[in-house]
NUKE-11482 format. One record per residue (C-alpha): residue in three letters; x, y, z. Coordinates in steps of 0.25 Angstrom, whole numbers, always signed. Layout:
BEGIN
PADO  rest   east  north     up
PADO   ala      X      Y      Z
...
//
This chain:
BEGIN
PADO  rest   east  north     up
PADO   unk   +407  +1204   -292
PADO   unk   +397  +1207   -302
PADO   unk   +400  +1206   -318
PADO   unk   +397  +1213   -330
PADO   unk   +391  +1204   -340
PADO   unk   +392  +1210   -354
PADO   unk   +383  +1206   -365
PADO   unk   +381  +1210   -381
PADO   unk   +379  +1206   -395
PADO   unk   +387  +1208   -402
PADO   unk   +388  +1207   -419
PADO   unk   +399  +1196   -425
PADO   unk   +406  +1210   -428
PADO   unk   +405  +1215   -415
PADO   unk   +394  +1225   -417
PADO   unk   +385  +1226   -403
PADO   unk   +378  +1237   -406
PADO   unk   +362  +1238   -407
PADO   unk   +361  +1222   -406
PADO   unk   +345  +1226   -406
PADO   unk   +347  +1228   -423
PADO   unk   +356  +1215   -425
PADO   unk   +354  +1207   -415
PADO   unk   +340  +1200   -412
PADO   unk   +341  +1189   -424
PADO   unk   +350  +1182   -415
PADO   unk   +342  +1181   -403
PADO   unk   +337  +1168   -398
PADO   unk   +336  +1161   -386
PADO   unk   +350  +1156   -384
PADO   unk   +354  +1173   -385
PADO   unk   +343  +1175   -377
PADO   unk   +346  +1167   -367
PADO   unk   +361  +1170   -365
PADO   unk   +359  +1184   -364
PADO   unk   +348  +1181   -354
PADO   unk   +359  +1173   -347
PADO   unk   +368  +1185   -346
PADO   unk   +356  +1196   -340
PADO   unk   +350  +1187   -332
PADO   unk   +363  +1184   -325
PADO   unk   +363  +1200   -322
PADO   unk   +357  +1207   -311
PADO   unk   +362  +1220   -318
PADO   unk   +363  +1226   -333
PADO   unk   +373  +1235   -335
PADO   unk   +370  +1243   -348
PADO   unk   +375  +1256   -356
PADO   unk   +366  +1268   -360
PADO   unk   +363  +1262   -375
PADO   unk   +360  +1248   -371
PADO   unk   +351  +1254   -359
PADO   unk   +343  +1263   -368
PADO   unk   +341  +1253   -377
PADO   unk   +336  +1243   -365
PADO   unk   +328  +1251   -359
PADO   unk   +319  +1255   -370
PADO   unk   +317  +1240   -374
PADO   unk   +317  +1231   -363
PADO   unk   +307  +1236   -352
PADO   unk   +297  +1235   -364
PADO   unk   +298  +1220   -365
PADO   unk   +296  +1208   -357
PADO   unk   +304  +1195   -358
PADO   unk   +314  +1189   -348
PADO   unk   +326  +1198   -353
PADO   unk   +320  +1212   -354
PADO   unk   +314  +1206   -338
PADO   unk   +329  +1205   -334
PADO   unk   +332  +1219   -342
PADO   unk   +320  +1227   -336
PADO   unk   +322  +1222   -323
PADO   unk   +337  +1221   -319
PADO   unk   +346  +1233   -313
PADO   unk   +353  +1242   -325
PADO   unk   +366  +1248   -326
PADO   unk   +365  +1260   -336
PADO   unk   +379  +1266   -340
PADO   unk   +377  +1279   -346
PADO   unk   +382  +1294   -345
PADO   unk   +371  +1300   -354
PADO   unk   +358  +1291   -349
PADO   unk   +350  +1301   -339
PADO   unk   +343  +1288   -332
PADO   unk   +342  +1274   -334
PADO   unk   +326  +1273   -332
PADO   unk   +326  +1256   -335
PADO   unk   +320  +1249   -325
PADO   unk   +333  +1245   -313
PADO   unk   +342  +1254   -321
PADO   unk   +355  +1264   -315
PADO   unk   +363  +1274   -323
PADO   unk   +378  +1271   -322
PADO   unk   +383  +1285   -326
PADO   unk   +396  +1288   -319
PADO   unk   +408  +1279   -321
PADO   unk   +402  +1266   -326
PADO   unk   +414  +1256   -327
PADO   unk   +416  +1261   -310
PADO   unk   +403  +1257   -308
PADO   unk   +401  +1245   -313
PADO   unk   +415  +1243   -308
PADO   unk   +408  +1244   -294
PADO   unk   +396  +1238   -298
PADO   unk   +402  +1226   -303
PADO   unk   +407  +1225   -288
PADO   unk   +395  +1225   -282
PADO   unk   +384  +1216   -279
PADO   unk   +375  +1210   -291
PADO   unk   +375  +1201   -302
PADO   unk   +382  +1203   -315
PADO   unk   +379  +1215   -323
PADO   unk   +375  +1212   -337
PADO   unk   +377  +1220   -348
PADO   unk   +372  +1219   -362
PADO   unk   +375  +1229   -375
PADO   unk   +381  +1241   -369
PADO   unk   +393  +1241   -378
PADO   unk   +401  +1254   -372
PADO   unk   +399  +1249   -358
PADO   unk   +402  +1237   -364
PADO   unk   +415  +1240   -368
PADO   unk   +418  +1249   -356
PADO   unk   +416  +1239   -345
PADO   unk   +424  +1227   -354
PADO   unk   +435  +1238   -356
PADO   unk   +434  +1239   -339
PADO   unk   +433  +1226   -336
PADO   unk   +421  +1225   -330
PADO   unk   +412  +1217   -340
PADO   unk   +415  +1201   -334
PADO   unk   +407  +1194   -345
PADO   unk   +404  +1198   -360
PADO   unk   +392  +1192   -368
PADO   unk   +394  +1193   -383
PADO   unk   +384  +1188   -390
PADO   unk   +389  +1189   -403
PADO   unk   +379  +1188   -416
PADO   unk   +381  +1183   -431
PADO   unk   +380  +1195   -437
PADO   unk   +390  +1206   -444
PADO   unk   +386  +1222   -441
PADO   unk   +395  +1228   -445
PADO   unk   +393  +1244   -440
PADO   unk   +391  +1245   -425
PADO   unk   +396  +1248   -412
PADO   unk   +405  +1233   -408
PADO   unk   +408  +1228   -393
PADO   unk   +424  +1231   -396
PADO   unk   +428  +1243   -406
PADO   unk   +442  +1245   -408
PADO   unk   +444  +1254   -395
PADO   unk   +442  +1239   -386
PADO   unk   +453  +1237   -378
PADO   unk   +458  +1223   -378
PADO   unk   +449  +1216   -368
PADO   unk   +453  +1199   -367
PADO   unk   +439  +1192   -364
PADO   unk   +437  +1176   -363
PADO   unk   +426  +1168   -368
PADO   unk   +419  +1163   -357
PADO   unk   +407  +1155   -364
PADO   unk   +401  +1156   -379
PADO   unk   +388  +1151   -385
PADO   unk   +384  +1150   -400
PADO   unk   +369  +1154   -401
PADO   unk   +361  +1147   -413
PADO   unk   +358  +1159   -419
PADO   unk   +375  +1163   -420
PADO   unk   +375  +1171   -409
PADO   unk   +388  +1168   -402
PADO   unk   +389  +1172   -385
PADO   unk   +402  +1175   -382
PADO   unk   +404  +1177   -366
PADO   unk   +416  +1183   -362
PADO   unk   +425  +1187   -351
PADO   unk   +438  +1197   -346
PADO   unk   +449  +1187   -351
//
């Protein structure tokens, strides 16, 4: 069976919205790398309508070993309002999304990774369908914005699976269904 791999950043007050504005004075290679680790380890990227928009208008316009992965590996676009998904290898989930991938997930392929996304996010954890979570969590307080788990979460138990402190105080937390 295939597995949902789930990855975000995510602010130390749990903000994970619009990670291009906050984000970036944290990478280096050790971020790099990780996050590497977990697409590469994908034959399929799973994304929700926001996160695909924002892709696709940035990555097929560069060239490095990670927008190589991005451009070129098979898409899953969850969205009821998007017309197409026009992104090199990508389909349009627009029915039923948690049944499909419910289905998908049965089927043959690699795990499906997942980064940003945060309703879809939510939804497949809420489901049960997200087998690993990547939080790669950054020294900095936000405040405003849109966090991983508001106060409508359910309880969802999780284990800590593996954990790395990076030098620049990003802390990767990898987490499973407890």
């Amino acid at each position: 069976m295939r597995k949902i791999v789930a990855g975000l950043f995510v602010s130390l007050d749990g903000v994970v919205e619009a990670p291009d504005k906050w984000h970036f004075p944290y990478v280096n290679d050790e971020l790099t790398g990780a996050v590497m680790a977990q697409q590469q380890g994908a034959d399929t990227l799973l994304l929700g309508r926001a996160t695909y928009e924002v892709f696709a208008a940035s990555w097929p316009h560069r060239s490095d070993p990670m927008a190589d992965h991005l451009n070129n590996v098979r898409k899953l676009v969850v969205s009821t309002t998007l017309p197409s998904a026009d992104w090199n290898n990508s389909t349009l989930i627009s029915g039923d999304a948690i049944e499909e991938l419910r289905r998908i997930k049965e089927g043959p392929g690699g795990n499906i990774g997942m980064t940003g996304s945060v309703k879809l996010t939510r939804a497949l954890l809420g489901a049960g369908l997200v087998d690993d979570l990547h939080l790669y969590v950054h020294p900095i307080v936000l405040g405003p914005g849109t966090r991983l788990f508001d106060e409508t979460a359910e309880r969802l138990p999780l284990r800590l699976a593996g954990s790395a402190t990076f030098t620049t105080g990003v802390v990767h937390l990898h987490y499973q269904p407890a």
